[in-house]
N, CA, C and O of each residue as an XYZ file, in Angstrom:
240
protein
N       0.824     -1.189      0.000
C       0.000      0.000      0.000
C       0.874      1.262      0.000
O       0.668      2.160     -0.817
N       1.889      1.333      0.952
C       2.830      2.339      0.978
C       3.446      2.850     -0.808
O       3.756      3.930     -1.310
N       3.396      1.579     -1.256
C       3.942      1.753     -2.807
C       3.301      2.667     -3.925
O       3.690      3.469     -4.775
N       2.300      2.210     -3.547
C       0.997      3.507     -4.005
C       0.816      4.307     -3.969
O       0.535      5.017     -4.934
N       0.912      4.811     -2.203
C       0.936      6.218     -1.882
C       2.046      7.033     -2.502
O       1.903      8.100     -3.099
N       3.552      6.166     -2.204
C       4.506      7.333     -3.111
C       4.324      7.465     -3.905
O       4.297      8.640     -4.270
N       3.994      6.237     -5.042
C       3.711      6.334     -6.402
C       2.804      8.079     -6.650
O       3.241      9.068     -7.239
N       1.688      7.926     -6.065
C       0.763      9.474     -6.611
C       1.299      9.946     -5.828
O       0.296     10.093     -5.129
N       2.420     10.560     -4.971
C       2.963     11.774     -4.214
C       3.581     12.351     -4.887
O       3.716     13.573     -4.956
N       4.177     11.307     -5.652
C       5.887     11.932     -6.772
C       5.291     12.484     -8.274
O       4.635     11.893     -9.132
N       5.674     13.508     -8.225
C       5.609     14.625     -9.259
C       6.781     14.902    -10.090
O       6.850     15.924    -10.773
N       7.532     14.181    -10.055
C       8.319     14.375    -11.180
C       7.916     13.857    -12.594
O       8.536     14.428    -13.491
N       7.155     13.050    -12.947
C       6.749     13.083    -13.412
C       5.606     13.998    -14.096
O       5.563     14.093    -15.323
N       5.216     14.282    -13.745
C       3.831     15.519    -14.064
C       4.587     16.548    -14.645
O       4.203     17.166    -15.637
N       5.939     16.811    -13.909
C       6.688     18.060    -14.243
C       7.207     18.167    -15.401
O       7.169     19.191    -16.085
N       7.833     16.913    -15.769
C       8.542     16.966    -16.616
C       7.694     16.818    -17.919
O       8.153     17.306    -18.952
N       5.819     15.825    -17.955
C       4.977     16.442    -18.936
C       4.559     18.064    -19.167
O       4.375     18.622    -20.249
N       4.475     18.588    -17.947
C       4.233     20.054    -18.401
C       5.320     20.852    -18.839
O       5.095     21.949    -19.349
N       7.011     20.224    -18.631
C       7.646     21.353    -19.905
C       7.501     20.588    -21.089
O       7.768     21.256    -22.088
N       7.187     19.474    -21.310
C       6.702     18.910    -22.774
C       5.611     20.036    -23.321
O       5.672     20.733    -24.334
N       4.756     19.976    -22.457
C       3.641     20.830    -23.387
C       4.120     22.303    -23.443
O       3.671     22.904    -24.419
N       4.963     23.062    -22.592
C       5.029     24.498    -22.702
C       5.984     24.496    -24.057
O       5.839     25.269    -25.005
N       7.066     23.386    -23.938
C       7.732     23.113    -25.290
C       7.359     22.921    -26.869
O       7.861     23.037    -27.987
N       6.348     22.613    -26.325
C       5.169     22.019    -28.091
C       4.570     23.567    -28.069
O       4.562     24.136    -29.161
N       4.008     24.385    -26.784
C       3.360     25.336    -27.299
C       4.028     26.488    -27.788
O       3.518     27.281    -28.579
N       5.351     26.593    -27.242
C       6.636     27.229    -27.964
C       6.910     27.322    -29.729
O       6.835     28.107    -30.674
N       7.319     25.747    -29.340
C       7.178     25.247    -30.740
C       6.148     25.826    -31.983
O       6.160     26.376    -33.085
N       5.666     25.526    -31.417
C       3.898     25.881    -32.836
C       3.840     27.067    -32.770
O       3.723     27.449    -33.934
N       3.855     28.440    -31.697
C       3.646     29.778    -31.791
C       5.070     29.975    -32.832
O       4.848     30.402    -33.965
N       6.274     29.715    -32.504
C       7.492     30.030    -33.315
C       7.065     29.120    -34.993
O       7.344     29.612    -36.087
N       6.592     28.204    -34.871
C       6.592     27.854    -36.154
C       5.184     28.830    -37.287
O       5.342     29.058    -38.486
N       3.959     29.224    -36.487
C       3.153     30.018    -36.665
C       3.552     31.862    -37.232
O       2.993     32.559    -38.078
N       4.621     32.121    -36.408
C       5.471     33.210    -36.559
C       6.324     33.386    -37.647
O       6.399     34.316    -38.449
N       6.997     32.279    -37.545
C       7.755     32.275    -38.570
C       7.630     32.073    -40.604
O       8.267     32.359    -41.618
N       6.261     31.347    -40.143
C       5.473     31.121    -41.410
C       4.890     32.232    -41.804
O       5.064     32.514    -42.989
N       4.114     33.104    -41.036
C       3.909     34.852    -41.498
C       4.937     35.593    -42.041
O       4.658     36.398    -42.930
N       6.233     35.449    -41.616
C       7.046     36.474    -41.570
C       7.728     35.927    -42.969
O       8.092     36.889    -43.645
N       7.941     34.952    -43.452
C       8.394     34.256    -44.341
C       7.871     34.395    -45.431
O       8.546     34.577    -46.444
N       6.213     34.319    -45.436
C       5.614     34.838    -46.516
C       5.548     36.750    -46.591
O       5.242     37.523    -47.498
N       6.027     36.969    -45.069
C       5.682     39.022    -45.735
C       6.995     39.131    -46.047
O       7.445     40.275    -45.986
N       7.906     38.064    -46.437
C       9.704     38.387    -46.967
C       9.509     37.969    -48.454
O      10.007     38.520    -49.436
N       8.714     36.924    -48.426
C       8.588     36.364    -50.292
C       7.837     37.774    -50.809
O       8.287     38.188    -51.878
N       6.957     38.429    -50.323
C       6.338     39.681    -51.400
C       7.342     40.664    -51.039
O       7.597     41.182    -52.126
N       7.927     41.125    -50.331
C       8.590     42.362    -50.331
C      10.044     42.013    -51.122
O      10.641     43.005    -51.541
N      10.734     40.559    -51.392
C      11.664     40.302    -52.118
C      10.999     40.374    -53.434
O      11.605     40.999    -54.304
N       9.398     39.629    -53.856
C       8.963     40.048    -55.107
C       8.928     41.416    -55.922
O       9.177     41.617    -57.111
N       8.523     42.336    -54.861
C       8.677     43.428    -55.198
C       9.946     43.882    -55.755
O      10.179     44.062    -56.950
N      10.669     44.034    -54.869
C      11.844     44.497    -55.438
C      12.531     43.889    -56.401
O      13.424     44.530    -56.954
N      12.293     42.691    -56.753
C      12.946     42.222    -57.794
C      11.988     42.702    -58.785
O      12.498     42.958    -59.875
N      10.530     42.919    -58.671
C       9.595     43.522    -60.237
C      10.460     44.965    -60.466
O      10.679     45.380    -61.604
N      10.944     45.708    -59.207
C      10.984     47.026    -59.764
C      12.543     47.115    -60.250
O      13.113     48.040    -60.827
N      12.911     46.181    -59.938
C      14.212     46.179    -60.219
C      14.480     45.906    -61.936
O      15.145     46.310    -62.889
N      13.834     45.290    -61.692
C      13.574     44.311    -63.591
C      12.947     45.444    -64.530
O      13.286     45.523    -65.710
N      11.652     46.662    -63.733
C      11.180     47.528    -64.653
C      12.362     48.787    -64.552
O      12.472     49.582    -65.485
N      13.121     48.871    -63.481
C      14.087     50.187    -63.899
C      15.519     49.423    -64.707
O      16.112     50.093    -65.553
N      15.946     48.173    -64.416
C      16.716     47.641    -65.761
C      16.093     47.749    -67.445
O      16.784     47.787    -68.462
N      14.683     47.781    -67.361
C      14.091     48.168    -68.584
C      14.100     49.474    -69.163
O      13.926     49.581    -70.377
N      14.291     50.535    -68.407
C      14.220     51.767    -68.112
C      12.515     52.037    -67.977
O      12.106     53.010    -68.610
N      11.700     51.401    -67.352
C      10.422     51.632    -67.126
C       9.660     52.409    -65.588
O       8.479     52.626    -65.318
N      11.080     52.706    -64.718
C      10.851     53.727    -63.859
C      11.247     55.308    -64.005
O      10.954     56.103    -63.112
């Protein structure tokens, strides 16, 4: 019976699932972040390469 009781006293376990999850929720906000920012770098590199291409044309 005693085996039991420590068994649910000890929290190391529990602990070490909740930096699992603060880790996953890390994870996904940085991967969420990074996927925005990645696509507002593909249009602002588009850009500049269109205007770049119309003043090599002399079209600015």
């Amino acid at each position: 019976m005693k085996l039991f009781r420590d068994l649910f006293a000890n929290e190391d376990g529990a602990t070490a699932i909740e930096y699992g999850l603060i880790a996953a929720l890390v994870a996904v906000a940085a991967m969420t972040a990074m996927g925005s920012l990645g696509n507002s770098l593909s249009s602002t590199f588009g850009l500049v390469s269109n205007n770049m291409t119309s003043a090599q044309d002399g079209k600015l």
